[in-house]
C-alpha positions in Angstrom: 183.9 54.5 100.4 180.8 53.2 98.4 177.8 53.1 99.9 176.1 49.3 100.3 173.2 48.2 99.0 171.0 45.1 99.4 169.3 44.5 96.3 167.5 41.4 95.1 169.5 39.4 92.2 168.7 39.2 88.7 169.4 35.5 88.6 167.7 34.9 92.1 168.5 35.7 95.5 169.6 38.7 97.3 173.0 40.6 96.5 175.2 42.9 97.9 176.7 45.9 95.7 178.6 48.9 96.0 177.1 52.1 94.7 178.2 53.1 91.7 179.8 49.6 90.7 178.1 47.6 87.9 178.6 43.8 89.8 177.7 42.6 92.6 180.0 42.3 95.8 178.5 39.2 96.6 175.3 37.2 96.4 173.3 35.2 98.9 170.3 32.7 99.1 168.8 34.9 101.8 168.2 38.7 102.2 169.8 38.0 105.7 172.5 36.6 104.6 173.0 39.6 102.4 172.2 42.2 104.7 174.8 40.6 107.2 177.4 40.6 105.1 176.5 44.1 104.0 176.9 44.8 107.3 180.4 44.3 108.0 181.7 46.0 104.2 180.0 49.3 105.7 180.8 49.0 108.8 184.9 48.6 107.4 184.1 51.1 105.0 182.5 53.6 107.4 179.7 54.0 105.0 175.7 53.9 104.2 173.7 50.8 104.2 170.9 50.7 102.1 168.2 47.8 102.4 165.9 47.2 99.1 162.4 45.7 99.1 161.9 43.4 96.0 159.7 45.8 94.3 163.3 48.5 94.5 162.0 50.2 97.3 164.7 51.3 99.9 163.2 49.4 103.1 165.8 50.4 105.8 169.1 52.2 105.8 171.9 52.6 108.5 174.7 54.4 108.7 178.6 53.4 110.0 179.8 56.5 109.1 179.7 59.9 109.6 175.9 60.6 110.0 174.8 63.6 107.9 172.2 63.2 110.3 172.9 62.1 113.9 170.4 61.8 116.5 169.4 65.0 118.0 169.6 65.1 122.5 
């Protein structure tokens, strides 16, 4: 269970990899695109999604697991 992140790609575009792994999962023209089918491999995985800015940044995250941190109420 690897947590997904949306990072853009070297080479151009926007890719999708697990952490931890040194390739990509996939790679897409769009950071939709990316983030879509980032999606779905955390949502299988019950893991983290992490969404990167260009700059690196971490812009969003989700989570489609267990939440270390649910909602409180």
């Amino acid at each position: 269970m690897a947590d997904q992140h949306v990072t853009p790609h070297p080479d151009g575009g926007w890719q999708v990899k697990g952490a931890g792994n040194s390739k990509s999962t996939s790679r897409h023209n769009t950071q939709k695109q990316a983030i879509d089918a980032a999606k779905q491999t955390a949502k299988n995985q019950k893991s983290e999604l992490f969404i990167h800015k260009p700059n690196g940044q971490i812009r969003d995250r989700s989570s489609y697991g267990n939440d270390p941190y649910p909602p409180k109420g």
